[in-house]
C-alpha positions in Angstrom: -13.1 19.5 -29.8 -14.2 21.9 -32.8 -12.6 21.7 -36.1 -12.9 24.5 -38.4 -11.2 23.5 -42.0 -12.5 24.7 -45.3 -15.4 23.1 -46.2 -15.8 20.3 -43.1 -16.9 21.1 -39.3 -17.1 19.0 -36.1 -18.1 18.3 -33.1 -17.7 16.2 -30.4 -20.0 16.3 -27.4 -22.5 14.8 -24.9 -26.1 14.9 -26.5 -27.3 16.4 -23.5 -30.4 19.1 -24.1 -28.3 22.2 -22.6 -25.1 21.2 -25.3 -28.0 20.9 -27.9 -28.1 24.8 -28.6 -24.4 25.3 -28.5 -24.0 23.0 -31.3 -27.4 24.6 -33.0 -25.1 27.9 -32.7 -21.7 26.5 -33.9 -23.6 25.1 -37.1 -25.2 28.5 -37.8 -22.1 30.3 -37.3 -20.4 27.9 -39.8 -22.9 28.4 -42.2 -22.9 31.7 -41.8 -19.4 31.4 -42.6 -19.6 29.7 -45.8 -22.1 31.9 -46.6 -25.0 29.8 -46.6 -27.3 31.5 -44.1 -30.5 30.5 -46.3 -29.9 27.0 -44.8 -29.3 28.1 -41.6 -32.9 27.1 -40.3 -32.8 23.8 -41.6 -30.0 22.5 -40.8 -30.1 23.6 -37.4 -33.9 21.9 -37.1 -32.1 18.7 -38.7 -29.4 18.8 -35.9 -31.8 19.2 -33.2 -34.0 16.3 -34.2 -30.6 14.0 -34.4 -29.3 15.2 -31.1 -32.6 14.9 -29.4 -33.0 11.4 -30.7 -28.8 10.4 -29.4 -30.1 12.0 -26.0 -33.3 10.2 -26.0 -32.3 6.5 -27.3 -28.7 6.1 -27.5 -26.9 3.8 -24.9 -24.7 3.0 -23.7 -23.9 6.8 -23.6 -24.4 10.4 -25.2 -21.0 10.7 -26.5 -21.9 11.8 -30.5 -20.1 13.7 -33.0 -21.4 16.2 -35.4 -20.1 16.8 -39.2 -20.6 19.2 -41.2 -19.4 18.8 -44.8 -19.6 21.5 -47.7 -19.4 19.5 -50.8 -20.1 20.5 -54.4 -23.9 21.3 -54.7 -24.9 20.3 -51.1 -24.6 20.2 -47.4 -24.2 17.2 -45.8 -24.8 16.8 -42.0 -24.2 13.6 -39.9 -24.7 12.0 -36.2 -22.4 9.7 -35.0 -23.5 7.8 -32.0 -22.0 4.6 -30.0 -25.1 2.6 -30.2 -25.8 0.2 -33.2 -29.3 -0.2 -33.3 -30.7 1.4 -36.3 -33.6 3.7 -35.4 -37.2 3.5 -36.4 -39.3 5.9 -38.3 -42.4 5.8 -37.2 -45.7 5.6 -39.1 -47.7 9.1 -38.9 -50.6 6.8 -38.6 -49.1 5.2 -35.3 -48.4 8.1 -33.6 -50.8 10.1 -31.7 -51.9 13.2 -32.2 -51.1 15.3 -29.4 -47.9 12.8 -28.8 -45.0 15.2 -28.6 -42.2 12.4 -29.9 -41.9 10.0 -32.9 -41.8 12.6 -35.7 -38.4 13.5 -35.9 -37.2 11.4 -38.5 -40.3 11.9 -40.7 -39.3 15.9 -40.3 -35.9 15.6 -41.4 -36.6 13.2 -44.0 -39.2 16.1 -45.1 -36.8 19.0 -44.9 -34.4 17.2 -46.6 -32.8 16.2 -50.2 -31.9 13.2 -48.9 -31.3 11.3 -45.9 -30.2 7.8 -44.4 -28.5 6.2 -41.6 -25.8 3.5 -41.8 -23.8 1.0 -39.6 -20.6 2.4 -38.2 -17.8 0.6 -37.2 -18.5 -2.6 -34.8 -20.7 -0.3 -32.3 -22.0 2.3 -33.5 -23.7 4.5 -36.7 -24.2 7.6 -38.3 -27.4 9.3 -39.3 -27.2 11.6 -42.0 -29.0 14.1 -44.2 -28.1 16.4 -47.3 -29.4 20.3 -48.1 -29.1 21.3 -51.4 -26.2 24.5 -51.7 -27.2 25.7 -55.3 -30.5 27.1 -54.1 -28.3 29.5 -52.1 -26.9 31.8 -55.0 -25.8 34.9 -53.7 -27.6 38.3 -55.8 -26.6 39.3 -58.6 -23.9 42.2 -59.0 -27.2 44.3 -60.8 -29.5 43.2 -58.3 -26.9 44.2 -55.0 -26.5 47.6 -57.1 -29.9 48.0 -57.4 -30.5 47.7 -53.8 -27.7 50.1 -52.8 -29.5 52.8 -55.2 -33.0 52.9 -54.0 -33.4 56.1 -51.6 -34.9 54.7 -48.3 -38.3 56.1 -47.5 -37.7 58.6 -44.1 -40.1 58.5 -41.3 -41.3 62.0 -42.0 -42.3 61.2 -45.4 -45.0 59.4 -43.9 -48.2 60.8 -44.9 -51.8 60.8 -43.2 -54.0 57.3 -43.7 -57.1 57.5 -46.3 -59.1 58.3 -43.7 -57.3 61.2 -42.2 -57.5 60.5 -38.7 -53.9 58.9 -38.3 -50.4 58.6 -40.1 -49.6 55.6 -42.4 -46.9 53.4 -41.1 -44.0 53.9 -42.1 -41.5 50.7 -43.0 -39.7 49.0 -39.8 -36.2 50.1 -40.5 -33.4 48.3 -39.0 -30.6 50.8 -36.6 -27.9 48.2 -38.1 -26.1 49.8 -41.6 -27.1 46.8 -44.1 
């Protein structure tokens, strides 16, 4: 089930790996829709680490849910799983070097404002973490006007290099208007 009010998103599902990117996709296309695409990256590395860990550790299932709340100056993103034990962040020490688990909590926790995991209900808890929203400020009205004002450069404007030999190259320019 997908809820879509105002400011709060979520999602029910089984953490298995090939549900993992739909859920990386709702979250980007909700923060897209809220306009906050300059968190897009984190939150969706956030979501994956939580996921991957429910898939990996939680029993006695994979059921989860994930929310998705915009609230005054921040986003705040939980896990909900069925299984009470607490997880463990590991020591960067402890872990090996080439070991490819037992970082994701020290990334989120990294990537982060804040983060934490509590006790929820008689079986079960809720890993959490918050992004910061007032980093996200959309341009300016000058600075948007600004933009729409420059003349782009066109590719036969390109000149030859210092050297003579071959043109200079010329800006990638997206075929999409924007």
């Amino acid at each position: 089930m997908i809820s879509y009010p105002n400011r709060h998103c979520t999602v029910e599902l089984q953490a298995l790996p090939s549900r993992i990117g739909q859920v990386r996709r709702i979250v980007s296309a909700q923060l897209r829709y809220w306009h906050l695409d300059a968190l897009i990256d984190r939150a969706s590395l956030g979501v994956t680490e939580l996921l991957s860990n429910v898939h990996r550790h939680a029993q006695p299932d994979k059921t989860c849910t994930v929310e998705i709340e915009l609230l005054l100056d921040r986003l705040m993103v939980s896990v909900h799983d069925h299984d009470p034990r607490m997880p463990v962040v590991e020591d960067p020490q402890d872990i090996a070097p080439l070991a490819t688990c037992g970082r994701g909590l020290a990334m989120v926790a990294a990537m982060s404002e804040s983060w934490g995991v509590r006790p929820d209900g008689e079986s079960g808890k809720v890993v959490w973490f918050t992004l910061p929203t007032s980093v996200v400020a959309p341009p300016s009205r000058r600075a948007r006007r600004a933009l729409h004002e420059k003349p782009a450069r066109r590719f036969a404007e390109v000149g030859p290099s210092a050297d003579g030999l071959r043109p200079d190259h010329a800006p990638a320019r997206s075929a999409v208007a924007g």
